[in-house]
BALOBA-1460 file (C-alpha; in Angstrom, 3 decimals):
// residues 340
<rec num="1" residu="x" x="-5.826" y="6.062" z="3.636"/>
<rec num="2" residu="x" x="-9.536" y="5.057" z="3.424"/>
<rec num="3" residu="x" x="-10.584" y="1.365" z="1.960"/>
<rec num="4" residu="x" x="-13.815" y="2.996" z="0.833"/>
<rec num="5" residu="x" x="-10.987" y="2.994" z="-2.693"/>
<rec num="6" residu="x" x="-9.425" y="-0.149" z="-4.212"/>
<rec num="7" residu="x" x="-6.019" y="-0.520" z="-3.978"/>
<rec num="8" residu="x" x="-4.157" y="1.245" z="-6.691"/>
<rec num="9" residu="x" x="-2.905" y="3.965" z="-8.939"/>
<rec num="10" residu="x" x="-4.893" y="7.137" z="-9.260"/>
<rec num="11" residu="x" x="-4.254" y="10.373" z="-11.369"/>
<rec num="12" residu="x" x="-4.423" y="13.206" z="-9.275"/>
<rec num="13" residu="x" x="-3.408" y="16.212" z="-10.898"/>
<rec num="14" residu="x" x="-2.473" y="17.072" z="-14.098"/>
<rec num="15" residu="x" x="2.118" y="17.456" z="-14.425"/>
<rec num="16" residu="x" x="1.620" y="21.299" z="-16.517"/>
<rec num="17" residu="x" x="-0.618" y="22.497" z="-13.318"/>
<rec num="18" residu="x" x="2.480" y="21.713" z="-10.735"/>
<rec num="19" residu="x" x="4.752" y="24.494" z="-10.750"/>
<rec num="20" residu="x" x="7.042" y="26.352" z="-8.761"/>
<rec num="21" residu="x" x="4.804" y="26.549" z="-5.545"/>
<rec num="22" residu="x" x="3.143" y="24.094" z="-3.198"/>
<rec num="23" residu="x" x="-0.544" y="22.670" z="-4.685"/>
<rec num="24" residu="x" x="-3.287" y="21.703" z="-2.379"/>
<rec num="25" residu="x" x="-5.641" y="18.757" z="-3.638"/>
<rec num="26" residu="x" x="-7.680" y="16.047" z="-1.792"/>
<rec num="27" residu="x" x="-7.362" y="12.964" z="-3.049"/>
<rec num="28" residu="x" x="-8.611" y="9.384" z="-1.515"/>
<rec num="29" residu="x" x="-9.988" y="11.082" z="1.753"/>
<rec num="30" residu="x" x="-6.900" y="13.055" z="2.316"/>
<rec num="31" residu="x" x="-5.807" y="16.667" z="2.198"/>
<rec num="32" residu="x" x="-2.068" y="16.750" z="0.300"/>
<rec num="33" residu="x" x="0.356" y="19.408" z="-0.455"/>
<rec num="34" residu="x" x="2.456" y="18.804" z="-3.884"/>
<rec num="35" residu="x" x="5.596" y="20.804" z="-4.842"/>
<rec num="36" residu="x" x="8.483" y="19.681" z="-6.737"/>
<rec num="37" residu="x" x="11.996" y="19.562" z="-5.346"/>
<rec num="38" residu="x" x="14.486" y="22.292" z="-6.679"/>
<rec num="39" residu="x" x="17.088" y="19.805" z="-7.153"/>
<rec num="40" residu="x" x="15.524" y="17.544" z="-10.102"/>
<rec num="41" residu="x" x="11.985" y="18.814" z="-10.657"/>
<rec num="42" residu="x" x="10.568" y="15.784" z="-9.014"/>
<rec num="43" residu="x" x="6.700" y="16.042" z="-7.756"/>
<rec num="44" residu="x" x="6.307" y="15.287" z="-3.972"/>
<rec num="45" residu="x" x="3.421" y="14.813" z="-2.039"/>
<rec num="46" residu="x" x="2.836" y="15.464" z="1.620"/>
<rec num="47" residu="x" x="-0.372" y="14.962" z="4.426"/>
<rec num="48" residu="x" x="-1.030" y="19.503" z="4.073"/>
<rec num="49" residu="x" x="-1.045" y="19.491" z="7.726"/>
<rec num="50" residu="x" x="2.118" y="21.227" z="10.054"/>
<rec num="51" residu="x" x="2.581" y="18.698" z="12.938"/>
<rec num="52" residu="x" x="3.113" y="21.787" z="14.919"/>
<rec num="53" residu="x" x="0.135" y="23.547" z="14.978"/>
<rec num="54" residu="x" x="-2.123" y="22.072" z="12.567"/>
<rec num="55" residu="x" x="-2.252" y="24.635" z="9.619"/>
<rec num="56" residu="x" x="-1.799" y="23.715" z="5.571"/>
<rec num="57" residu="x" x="1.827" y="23.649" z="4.459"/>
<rec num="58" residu="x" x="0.512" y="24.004" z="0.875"/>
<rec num="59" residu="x" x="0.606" y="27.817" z="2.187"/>
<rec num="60" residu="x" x="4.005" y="27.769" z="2.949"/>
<rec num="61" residu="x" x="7.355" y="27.826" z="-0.054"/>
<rec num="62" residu="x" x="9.463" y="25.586" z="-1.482"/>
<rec num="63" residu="x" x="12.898" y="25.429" z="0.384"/>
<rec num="64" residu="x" x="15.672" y="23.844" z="-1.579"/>
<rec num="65" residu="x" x="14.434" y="19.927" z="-1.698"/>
<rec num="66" residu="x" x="11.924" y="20.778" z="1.337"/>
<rec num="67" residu="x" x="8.513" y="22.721" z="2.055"/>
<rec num="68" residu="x" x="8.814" y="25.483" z="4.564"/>
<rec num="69" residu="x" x="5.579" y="25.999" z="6.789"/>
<rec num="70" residu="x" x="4.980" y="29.550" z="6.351"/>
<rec num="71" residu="x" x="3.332" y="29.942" z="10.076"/>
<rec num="72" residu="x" x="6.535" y="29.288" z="12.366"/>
<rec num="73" residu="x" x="9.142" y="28.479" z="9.522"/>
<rec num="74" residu="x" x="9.722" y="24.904" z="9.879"/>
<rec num="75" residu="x" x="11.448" y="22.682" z="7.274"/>
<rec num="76" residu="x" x="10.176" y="19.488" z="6.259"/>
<rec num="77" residu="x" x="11.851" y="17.421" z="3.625"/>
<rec num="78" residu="x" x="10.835" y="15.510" z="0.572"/>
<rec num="79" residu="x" x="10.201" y="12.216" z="3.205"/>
<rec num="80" residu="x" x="8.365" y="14.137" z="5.654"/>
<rec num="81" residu="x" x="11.038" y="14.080" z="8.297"/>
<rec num="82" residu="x" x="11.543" y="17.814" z="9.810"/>
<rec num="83" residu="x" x="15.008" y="18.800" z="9.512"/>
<rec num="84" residu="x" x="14.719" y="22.509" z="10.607"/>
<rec num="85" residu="x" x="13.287" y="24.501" z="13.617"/>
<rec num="86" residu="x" x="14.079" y="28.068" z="13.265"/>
<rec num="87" residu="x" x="12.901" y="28.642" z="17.250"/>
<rec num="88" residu="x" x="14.613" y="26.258" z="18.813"/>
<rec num="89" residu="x" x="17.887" y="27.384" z="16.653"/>
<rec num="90" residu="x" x="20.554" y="24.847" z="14.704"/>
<rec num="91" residu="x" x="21.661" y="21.967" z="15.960"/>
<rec num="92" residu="x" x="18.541" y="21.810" z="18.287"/>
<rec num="93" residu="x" x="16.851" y="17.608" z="18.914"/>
<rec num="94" residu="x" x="14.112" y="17.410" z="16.239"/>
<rec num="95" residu="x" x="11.552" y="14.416" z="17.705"/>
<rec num="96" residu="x" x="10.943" y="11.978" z="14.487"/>
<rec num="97" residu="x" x="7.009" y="12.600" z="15.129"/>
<rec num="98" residu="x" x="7.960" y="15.839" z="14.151"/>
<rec num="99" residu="x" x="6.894" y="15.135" z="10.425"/>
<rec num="100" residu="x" x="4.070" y="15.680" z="7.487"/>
<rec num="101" residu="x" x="3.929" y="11.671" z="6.180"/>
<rec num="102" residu="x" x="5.259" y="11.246" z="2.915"/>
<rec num="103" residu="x" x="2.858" y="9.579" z="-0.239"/>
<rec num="104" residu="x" x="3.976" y="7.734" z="-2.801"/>
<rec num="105" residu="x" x="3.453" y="9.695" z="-6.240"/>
<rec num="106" residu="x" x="5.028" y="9.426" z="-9.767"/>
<rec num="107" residu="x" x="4.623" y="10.867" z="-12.877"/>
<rec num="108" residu="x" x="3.321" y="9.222" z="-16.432"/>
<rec num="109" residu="x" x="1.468" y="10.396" z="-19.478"/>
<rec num="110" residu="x" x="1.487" y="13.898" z="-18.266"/>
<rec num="111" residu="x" x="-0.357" y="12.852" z="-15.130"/>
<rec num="112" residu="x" x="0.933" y="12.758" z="-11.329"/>
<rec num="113" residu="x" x="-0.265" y="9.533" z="-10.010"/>
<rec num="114" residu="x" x="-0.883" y="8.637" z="-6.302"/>
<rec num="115" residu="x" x="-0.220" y="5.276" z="-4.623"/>
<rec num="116" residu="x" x="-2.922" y="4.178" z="-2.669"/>
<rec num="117" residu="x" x="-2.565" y="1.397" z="-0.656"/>
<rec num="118" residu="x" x="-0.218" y="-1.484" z="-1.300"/>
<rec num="119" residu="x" x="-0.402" y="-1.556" z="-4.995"/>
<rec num="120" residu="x" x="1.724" y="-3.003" z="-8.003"/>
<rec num="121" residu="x" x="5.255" y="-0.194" z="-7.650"/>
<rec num="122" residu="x" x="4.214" y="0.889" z="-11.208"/>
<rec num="123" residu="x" x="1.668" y="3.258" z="-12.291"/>
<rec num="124" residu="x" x="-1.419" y="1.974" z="-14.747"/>
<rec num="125" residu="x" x="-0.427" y="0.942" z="-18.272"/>
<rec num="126" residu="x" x="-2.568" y="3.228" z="-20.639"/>
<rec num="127" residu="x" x="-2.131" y="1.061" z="-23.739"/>
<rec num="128" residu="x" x="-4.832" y="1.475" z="-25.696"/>
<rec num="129" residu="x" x="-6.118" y="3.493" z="-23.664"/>
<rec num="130" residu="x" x="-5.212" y="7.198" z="-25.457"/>
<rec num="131" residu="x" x="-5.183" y="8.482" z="-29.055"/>
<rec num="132" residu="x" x="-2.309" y="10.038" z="-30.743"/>
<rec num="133" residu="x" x="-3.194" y="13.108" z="-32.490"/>
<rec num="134" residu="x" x="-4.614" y="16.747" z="-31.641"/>
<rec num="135" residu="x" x="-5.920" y="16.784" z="-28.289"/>
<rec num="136" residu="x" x="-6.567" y="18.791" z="-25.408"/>
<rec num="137" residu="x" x="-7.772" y="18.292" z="-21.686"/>
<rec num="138" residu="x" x="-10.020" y="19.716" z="-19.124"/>
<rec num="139" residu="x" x="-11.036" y="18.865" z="-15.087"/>
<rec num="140" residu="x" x="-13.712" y="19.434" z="-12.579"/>
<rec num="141" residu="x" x="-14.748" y="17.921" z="-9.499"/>
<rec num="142" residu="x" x="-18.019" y="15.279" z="-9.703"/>
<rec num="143" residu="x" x="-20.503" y="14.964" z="-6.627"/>
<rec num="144" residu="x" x="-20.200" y="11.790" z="-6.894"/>
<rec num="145" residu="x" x="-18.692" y="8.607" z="-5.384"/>
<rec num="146" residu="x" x="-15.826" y="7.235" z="-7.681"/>
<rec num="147" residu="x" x="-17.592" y="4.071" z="-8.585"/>
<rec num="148" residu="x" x="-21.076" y="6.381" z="-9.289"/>
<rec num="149" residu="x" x="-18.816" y="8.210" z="-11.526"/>
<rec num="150" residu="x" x="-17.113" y="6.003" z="-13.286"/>
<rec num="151" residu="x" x="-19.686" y="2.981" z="-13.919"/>
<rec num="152" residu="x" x="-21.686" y="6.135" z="-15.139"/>
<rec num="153" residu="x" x="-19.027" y="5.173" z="-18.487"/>
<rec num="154" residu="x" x="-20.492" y="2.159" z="-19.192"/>
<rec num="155" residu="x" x="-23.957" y="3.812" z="-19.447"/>
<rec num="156" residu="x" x="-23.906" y="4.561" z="-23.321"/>
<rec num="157" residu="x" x="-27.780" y="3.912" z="-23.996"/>
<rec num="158" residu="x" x="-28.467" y="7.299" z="-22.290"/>
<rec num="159" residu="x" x="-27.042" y="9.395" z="-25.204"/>
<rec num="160" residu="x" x="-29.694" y="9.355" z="-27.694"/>
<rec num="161" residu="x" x="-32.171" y="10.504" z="-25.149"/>
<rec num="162" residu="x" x="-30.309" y="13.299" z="-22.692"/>
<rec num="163" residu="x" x="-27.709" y="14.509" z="-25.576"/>
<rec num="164" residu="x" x="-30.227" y="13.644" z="-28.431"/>
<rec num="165" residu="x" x="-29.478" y="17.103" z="-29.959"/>
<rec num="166" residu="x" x="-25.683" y="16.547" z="-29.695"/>
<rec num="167" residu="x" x="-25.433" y="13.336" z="-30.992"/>
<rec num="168" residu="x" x="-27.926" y="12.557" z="-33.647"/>
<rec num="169" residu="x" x="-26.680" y="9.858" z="-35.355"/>
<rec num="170" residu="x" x="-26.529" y="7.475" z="-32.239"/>
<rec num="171" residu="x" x="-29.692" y="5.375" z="-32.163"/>
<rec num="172" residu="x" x="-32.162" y="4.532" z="-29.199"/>
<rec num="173" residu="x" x="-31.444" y="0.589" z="-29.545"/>
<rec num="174" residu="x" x="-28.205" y="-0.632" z="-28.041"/>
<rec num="175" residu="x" x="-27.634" y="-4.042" z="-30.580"/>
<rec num="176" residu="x" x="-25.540" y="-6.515" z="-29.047"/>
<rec num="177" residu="x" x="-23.651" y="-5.289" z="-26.354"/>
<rec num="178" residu="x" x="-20.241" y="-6.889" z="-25.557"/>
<rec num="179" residu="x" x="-18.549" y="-7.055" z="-22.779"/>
<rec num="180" residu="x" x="-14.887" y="-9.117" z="-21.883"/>
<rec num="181" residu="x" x="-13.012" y="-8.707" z="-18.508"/>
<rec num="182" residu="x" x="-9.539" y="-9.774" z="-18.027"/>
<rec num="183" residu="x" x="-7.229" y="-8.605" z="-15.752"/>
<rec num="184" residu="x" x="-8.525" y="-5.834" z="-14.655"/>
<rec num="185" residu="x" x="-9.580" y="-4.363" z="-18.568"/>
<rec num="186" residu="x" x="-13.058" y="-4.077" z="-19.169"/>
<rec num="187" residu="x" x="-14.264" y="-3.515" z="-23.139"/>
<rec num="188" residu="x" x="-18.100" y="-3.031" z="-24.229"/>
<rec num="189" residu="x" x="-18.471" y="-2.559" z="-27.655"/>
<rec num="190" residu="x" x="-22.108" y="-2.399" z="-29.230"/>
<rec num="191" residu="x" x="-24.664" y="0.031" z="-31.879"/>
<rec num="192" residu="x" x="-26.328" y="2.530" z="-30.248"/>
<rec num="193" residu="x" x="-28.653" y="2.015" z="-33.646"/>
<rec num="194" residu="x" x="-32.085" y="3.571" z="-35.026"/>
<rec num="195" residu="x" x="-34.911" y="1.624" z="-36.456"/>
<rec num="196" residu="x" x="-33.702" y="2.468" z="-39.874"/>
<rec num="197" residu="x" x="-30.885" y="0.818" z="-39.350"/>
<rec num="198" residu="x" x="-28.471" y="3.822" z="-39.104"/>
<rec num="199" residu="x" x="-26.333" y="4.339" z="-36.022"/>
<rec num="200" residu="x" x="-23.419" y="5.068" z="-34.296"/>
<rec num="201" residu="x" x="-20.852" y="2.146" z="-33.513"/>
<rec num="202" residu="x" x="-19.157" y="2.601" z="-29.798"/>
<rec num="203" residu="x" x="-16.351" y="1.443" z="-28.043"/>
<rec num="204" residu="x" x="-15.336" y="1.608" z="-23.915"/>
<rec num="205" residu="x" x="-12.027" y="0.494" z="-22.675"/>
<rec num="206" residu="x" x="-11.248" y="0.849" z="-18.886"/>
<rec num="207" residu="x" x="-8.248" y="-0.165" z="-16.918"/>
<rec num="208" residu="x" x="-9.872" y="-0.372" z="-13.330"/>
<rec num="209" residu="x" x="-10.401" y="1.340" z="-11.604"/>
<rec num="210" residu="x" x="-10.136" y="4.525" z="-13.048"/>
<rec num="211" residu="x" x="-9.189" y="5.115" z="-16.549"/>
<rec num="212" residu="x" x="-11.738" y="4.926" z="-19.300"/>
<rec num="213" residu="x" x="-11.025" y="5.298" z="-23.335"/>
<rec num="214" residu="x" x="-14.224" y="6.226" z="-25.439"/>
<rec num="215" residu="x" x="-14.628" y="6.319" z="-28.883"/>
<rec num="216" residu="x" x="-17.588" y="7.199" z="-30.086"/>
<rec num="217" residu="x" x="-17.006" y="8.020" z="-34.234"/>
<rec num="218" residu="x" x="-14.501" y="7.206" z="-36.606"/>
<rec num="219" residu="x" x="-12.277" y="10.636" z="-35.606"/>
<rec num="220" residu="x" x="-12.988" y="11.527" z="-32.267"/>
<rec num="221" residu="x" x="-12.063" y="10.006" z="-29.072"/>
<rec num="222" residu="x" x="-11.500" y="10.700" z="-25.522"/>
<rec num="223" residu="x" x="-9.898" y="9.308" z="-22.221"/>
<rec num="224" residu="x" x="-11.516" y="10.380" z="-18.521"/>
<rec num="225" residu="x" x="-9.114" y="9.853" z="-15.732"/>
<rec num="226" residu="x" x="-11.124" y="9.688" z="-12.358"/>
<rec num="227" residu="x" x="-9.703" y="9.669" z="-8.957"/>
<rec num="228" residu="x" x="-11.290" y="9.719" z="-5.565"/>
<rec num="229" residu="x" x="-11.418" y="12.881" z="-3.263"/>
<rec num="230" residu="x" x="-13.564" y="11.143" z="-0.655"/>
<rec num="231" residu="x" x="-16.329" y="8.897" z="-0.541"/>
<rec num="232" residu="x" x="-18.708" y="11.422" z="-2.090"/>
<rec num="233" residu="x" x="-16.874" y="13.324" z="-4.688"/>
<rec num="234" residu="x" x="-14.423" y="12.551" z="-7.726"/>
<rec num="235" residu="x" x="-11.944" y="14.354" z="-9.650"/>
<rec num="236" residu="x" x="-12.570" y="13.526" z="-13.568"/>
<rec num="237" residu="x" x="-10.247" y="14.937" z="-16.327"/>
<rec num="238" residu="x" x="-11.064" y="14.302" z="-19.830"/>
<rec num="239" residu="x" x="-8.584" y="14.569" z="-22.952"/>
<rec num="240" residu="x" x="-10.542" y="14.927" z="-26.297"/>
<rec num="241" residu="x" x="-8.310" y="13.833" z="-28.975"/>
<rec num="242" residu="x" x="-9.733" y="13.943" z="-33.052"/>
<rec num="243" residu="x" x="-8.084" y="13.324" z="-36.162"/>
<rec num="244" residu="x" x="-10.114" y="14.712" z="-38.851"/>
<rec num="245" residu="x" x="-8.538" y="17.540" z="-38.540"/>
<rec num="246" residu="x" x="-4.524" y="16.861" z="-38.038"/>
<rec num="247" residu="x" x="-3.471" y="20.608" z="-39.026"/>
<rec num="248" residu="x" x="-1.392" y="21.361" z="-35.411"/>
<rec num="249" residu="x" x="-2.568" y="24.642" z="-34.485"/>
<rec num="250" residu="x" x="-6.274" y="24.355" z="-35.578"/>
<rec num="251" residu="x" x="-6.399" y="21.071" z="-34.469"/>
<rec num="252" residu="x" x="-5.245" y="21.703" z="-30.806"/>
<rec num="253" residu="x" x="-7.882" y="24.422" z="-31.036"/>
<rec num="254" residu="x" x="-10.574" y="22.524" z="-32.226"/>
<rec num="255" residu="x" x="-9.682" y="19.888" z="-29.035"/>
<rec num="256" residu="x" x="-10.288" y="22.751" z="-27.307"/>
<rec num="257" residu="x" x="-13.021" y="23.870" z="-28.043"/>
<rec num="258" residu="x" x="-14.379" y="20.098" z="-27.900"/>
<rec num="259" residu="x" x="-13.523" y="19.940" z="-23.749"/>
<rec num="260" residu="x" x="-14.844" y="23.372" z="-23.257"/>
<rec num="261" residu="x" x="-18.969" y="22.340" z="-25.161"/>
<rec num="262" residu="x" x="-17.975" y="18.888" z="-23.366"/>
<rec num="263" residu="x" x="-17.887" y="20.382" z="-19.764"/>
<rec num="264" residu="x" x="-19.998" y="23.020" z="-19.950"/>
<rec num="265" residu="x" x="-22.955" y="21.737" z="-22.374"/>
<rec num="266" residu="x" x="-22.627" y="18.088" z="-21.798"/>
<rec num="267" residu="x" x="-21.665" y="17.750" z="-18.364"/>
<rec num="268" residu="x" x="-22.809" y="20.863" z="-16.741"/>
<rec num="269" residu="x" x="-26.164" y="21.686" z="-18.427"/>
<rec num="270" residu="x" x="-27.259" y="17.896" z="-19.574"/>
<rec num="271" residu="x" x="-25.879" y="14.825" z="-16.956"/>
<rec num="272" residu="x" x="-24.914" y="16.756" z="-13.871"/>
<rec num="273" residu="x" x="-28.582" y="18.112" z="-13.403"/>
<rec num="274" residu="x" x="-30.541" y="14.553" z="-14.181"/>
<rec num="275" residu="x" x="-27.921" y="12.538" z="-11.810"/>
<rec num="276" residu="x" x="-27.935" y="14.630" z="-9.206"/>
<rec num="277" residu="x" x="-31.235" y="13.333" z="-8.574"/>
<rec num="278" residu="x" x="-30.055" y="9.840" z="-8.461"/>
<rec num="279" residu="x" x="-30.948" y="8.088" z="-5.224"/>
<rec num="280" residu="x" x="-29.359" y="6.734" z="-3.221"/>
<rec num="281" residu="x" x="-26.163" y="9.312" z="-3.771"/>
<rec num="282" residu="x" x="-24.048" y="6.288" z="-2.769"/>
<rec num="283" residu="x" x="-24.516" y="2.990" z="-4.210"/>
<rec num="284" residu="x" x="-25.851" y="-0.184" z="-2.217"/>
<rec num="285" residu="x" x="-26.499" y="-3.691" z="-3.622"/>
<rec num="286" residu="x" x="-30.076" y="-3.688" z="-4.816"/>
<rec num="287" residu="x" x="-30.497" y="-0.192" z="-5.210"/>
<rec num="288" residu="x" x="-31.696" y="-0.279" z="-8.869"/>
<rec num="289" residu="x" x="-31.862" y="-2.856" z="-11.442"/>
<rec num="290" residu="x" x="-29.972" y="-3.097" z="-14.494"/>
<rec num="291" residu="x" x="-30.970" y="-4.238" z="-18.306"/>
<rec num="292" residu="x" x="-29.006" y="-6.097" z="-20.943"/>
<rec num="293" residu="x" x="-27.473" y="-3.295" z="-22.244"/>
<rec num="294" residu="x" x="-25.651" y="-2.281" z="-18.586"/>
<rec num="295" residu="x" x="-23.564" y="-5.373" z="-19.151"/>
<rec num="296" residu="x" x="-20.416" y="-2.733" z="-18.506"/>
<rec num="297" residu="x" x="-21.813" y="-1.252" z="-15.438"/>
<rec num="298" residu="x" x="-22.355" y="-4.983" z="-14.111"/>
<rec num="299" residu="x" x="-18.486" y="-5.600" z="-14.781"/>
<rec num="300" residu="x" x="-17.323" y="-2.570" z="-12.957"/>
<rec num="301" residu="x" x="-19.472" y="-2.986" z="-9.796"/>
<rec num="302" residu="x" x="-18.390" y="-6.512" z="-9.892"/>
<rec num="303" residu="x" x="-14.542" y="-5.931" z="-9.972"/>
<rec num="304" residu="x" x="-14.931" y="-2.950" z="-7.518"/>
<rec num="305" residu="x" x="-17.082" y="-4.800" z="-4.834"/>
<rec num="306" residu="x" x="-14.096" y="-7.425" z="-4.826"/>
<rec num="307" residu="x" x="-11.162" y="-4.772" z="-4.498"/>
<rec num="308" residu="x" x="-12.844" y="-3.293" z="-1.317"/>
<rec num="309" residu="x" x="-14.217" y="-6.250" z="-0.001"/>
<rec num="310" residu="x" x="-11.061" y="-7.766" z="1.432"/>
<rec num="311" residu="x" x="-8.790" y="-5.223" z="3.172"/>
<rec num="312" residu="x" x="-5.832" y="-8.445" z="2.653"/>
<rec num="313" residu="x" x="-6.918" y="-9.210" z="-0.547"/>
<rec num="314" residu="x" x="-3.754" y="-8.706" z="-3.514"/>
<rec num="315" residu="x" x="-4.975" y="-5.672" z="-5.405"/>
<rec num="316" residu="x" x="-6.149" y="-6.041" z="-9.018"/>
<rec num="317" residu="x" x="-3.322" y="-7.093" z="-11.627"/>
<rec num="318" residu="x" x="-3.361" y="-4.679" z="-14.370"/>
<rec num="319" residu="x" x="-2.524" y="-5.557" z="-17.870"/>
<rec num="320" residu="x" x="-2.942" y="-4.504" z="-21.348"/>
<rec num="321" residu="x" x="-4.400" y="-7.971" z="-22.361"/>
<rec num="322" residu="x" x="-7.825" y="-8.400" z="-23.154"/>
<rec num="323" residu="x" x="-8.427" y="-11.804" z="-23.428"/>
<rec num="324" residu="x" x="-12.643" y="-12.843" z="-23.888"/>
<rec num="325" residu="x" x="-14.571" y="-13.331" z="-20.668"/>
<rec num="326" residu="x" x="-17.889" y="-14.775" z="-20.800"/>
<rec num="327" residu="x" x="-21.065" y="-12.394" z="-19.980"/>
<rec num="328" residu="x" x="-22.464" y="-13.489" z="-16.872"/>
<rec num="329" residu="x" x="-25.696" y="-15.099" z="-17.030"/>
<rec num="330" residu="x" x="-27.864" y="-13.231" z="-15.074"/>
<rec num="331" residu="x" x="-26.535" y="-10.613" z="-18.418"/>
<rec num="332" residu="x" x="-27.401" y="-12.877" z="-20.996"/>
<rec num="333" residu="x" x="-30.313" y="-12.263" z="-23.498"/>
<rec num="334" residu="x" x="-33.421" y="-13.498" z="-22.076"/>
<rec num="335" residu="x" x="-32.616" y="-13.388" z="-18.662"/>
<rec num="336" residu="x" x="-33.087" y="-10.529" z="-16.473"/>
<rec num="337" residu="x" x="-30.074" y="-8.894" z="-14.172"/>
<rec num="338" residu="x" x="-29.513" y="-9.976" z="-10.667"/>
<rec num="339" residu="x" x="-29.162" y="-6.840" z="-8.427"/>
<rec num="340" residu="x" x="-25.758" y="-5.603" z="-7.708"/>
């Protein structure tokens, strides 16, 4: 797989939208077929390419444990290997290259995850990272690189100015920004406050390099999972979650209803049209220059420049500590940002 990615854990697809037939997704610069085995229900991924002639197996059926090419009928099992050649009849020599390479996938919070590159052999720990109560969930793709997507997180002080309508009560002042790193967490609290003094407190916590927990009142929260599908585009899901409402059925609803405004007003109508004109599309050291209040941003570029830097480096230890880190310098009051 590509080392435009750190090494690590990404959520690729959502476990409710796997089913009873194969599921084509690129993820991390790759094409993949995922199916679950008959046997025990468990998700499998696959490269969605037939050695044989080169066509997607996510077209083909689920055979038993296996995926069945639906072009000539070959059989390829949960590890790739081929173990059936209808043509050449049974018992026929079946060449080892004769296979679809096998990924590394597992399933937690709801979420298939996807191994990419050596990483830890467990999937990210999300404590702290999601709400309990009501909540409900919705995807797109970005057109965006993963780190333009996700240190787009970290930039809260855009909110009373592009979603000014939405979010009144957030102020144009971001007063005191905080930032602390360790292992891998990042958390930025601050005000986003008026000159009156009113406001709207905020809170970010990420698990890099790819899960990021918002709240941004007292009952509503959310959680955007990104993963990579190449080096210029990024699959985000978002779960809404609120509590002010904690009756089951209208809750759920009202989550609902949250991810559909969120996607379509927010996303759609307000930040997709002003970052698409973001240049350059992919980030380079230098490229812009960053303010006090982009302390998070800082943080993330920081920790991914290091995870892709070294292609032997260990990958990032995850962990649901949060011990203080101090704020670099260069992001201290008074001094302006280095570029990044």
């Amino acid at each position: 797989m590509s080392r435009s990615f750190p090494v690590a854990w990404y959520p690729i697809l959502e476990s409710r939208a796997l089913t009873g037939r194969p599921r084509a997704v690129r993820r991390c610069g790759q094409d993949l077929v995922l199916y679950r085995r008959r046997s025990d229900g468990a998700a499998v991924a696959l490269r969605d390419r037939c050695p044989h002639r080169g066509v997607r197996l996510s077209r083909g059926r689920v055979d038993g444990d296996g995926l069945r090419c639906a072009y000539h009928g070959f059989l390829f099992e949960a590890d790739g290997t081929c173990s059936d050649i209808p043509c050449d009849g049974p018992g026929a020599h079946i060449s080892p290259k004769m296979c679809a390479p096998a990924h590394e996938v597992r399933e937690q919070a709801g979420l298939i995850w996807l191994r990419h590159g050596p990483a830890a052999r467990a999937p990210v720990d999300l404590a702290g990272l999601e709400d309990t109560g009501c909540g409900a969930s919705g995807a797109m793709d970005w057109p965006f690189s993963l780190l333009r997507s996700v240190e787009s997180n970290f930039d809260l002080h855009h909110a009373p100015h592009l979603h000014r309508g939405i979010l009144p009560g957030a102020g144009p002042r971001m007063v005191q920004p905080h930032c602390e790193v360790h292992d891998g967490r990042i958390e930025l609290t601050g005000r986003l406050e008026h000159a009156d003094g009113r406001g709207m407190d905020v809170l970010v916590r990420h698990q890099f390099p790819s899960v990021t927990y918002f709240r941004l009142a007292r009952s509503l929260s959310f959680t955007v999972f990104d993963a990579p599908i190449d080096d210029d585009n990024t699959w985000r899901l978002a779960r809404y979650h609120q509590d002010f409402l904690p009756v089951p059925g209208l809750g759920h609803l009202l989550a609902r209803l949250l991810v559909w405004f969120e996607w379509t007003v927010v996303q759609r109508r307000q930040d997709l049209p002003m970052v698409e004109t973001m240049r350059p599309r992919r980030y380079t050291p230098g490229c812009d220059r960053l303010v006090r209040a982009d302390v998070g941003v800082a943080q993330y570029r920081k920790l991914y420049r290091a995870a892709v830097s070294d292609e032997h480096a260990p990958p990032i230890t995850l962990s649901s500590s949060r011990a203080a880190a101090e704020t670099p310098d260069a992001l201290q009051p008074g001094h302006a940002p280095s570029p990044l």
